[in-house]
N, C-alpha and C positions, 0 to 999 in steps of 0.2 A: 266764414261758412260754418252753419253749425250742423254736426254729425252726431248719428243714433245707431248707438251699437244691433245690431238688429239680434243680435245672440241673446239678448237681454229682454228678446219682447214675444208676445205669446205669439206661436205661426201663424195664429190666425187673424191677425192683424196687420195691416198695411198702409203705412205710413206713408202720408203727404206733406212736406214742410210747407211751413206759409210764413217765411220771414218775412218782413221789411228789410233785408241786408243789416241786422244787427239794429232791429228797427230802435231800441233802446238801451245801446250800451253806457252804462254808469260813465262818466267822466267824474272825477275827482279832483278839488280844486281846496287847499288850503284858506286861501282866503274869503270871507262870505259875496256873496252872490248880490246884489243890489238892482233892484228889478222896478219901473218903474211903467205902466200902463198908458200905451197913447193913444189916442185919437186917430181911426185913421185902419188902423190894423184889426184882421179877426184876433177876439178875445178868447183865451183857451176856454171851452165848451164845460159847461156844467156838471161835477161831480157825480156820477151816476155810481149807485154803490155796488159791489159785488160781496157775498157774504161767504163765509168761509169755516172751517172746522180745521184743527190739529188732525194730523195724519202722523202715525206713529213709525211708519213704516216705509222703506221704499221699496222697488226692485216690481217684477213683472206680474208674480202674483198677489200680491197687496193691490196693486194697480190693477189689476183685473177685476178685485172683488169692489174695489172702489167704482170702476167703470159699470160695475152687471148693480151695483148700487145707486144709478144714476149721478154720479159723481166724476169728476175729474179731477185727476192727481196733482196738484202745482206745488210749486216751487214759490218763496221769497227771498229774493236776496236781500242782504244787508246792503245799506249805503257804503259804509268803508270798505268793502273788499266786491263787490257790484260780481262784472261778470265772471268773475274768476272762481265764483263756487263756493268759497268759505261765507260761515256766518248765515247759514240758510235756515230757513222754516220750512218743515214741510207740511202745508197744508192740503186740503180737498174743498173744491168750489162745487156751484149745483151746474150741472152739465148743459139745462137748460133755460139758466141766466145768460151759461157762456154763450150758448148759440143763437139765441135771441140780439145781445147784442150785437154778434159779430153779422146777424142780417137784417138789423138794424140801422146800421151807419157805416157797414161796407168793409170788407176785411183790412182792406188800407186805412179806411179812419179809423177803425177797431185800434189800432196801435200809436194813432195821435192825440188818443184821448189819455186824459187821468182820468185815477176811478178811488173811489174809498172803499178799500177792502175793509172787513168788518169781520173781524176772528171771534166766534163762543164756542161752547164747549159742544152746543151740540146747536144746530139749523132750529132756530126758534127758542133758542132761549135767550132768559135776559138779560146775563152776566157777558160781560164782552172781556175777550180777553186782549185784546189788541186793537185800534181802529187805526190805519197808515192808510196814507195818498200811495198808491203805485201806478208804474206805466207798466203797461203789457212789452214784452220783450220778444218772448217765443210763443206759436200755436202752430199747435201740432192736430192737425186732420185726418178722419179715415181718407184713405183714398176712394173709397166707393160709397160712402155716405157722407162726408163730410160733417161727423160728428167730432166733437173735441178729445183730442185723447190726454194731450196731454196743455198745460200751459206757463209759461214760467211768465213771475212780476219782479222788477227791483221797483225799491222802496223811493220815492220823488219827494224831500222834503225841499223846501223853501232855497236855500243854500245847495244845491245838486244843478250840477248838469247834465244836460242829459244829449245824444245824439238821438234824432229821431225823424224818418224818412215820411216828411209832411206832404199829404195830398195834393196834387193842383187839382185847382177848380177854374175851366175854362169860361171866361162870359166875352159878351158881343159878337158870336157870330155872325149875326144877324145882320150887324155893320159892319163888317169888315169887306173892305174894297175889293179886296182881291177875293173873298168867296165867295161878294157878290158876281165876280164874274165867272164866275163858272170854275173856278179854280178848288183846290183841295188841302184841308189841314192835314197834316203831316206830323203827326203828335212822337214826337222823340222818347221822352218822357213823362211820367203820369204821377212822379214822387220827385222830392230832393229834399237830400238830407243836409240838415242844419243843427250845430250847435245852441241848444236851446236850454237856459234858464228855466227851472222847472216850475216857476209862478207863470212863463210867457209861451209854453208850450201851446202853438193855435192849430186848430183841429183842422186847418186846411190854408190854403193860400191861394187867392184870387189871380187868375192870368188875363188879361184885358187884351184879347183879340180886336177889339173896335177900329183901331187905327191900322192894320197890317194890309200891304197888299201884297200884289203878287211877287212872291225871291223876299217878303222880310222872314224876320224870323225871331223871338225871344229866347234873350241868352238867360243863363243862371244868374248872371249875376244883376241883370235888368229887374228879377223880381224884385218886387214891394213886400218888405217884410220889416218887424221892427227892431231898428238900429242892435238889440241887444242879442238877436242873432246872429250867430255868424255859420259860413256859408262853409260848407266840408264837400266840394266839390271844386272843378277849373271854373271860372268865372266866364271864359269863354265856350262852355258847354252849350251846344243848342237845348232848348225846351220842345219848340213848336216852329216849324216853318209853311208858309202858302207857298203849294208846289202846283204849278201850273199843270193845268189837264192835259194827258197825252194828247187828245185831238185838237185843239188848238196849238199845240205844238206841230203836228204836222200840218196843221192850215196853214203854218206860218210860214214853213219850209215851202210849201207850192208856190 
């Protein structure tokens, strides 16, 4: 659970968390990472870049002048020491890059994507000072506009794992036996988080309703994912079950 000292932040502000449940916490693994792309599987989504400025400064008024700047204050971790704080950048992203994409690809895929952050000295010039792969971690929203306030990235190189609460995307309604008869999806879950190799990081995972009828149900560990994820949840977790409709339940009963 991530907590915001609220003593720390201007009154007039009102803070909405929007995890993914640690949607990107660092895992740290000695040995390298070996990742190979199959057939079969969504491929992690295309590099979308976010560009960024050094930020000198932190705490609530720095961040305010940055926010009335059209700017958002974030954060980078380092790989070696991830979520625990050390090793950090502080930079400023453009406020409305951030919100573009996040209603773009939907606050949930917002944090299954990588992105190429892009560090210069100042927004349009041509000296770069850093360019890193990062995954989004934390966003922080107003509560009454849903403007970004704040956002924190760790660093995703090739050799990282990462924990990251991947989208389900539902298909086959349409044939599924049991919705065909009048019955109802029963969505348990709408994320599940997986240990993921940060080359195979995939922006979402397919659930294949076509075959269900009425009382099945897909477990966690049924999903189709590839072999080099591995699953940080019970294996017997439901996903999605066909729950028969109250009134032919009492048809049944008469």
């Amino acid at each position: 659970m991530y907590r915001i000292h609220r003593s720390s932040l201007p009154k007039t502000l009102h803070y909405r968390f929007f995890s993914q449940a640690a949607t990107a916490a660092l895992i740290e693994e000695p040995a390298a990472v070996v990742t190979t792309q199959l057939e079969g599987f969504p491929k992690p989504a295309p590099l979308e870049t976010i560009f960024a400025i050094p930020r000198a400064s932190s705490g609530s008024n720095p961040s305010a002048k940055e926010r009335k700047a059209g700017r958002v204050p974030s954060i980078v971790f380092e790989q070696e020491d991830g979520q625990h704080g050390g090793n950090k950048r502080l930079i400023s992203v453009q406020a409305n890059r951030i919100r573009n994409l996040v209603t773009k690809f939907g606050r949930s895929f917002f944090f299954s994507r990588l992105y190429d952050l892009d560090i210069r000295p100042e927004f349009g010039s041509g000296e770069i000072i850093e360019k890193v792969r990062v995954l989004p971690r934390l966003l922080h929203l107003h509560a009454g506009t849903d403007a970004p306030l704040n956002v924190t990235f760790i660093r995703a190189p090739s050799d990282a794992l990462l924990k990251v609460d991947i989208p389900l995307v539902f298909t086959g309604e349409d044939l599924s036996p049991g919705l065909r008869k009048g019955s109802f999806l029963n969505t348990i879950k709408r994320t599940a988080k997986f240990l993921c190799p940060a080359d195979l990081v995939p922006p979402h995972i397919e659930v294949d309703l076509s075959e269900l009828d009425v009382g099945h149900k897909v477990l966690m560990g049924e999903l189709k994912v590839h072999p080099d994820l591995k699953l940080i949840a019970p294996k017997d977790q439901a996903v999605v079950k066909i729950m028969r409709a109250k009134g032919s339940d009492q048809k049944k009963s008469k």
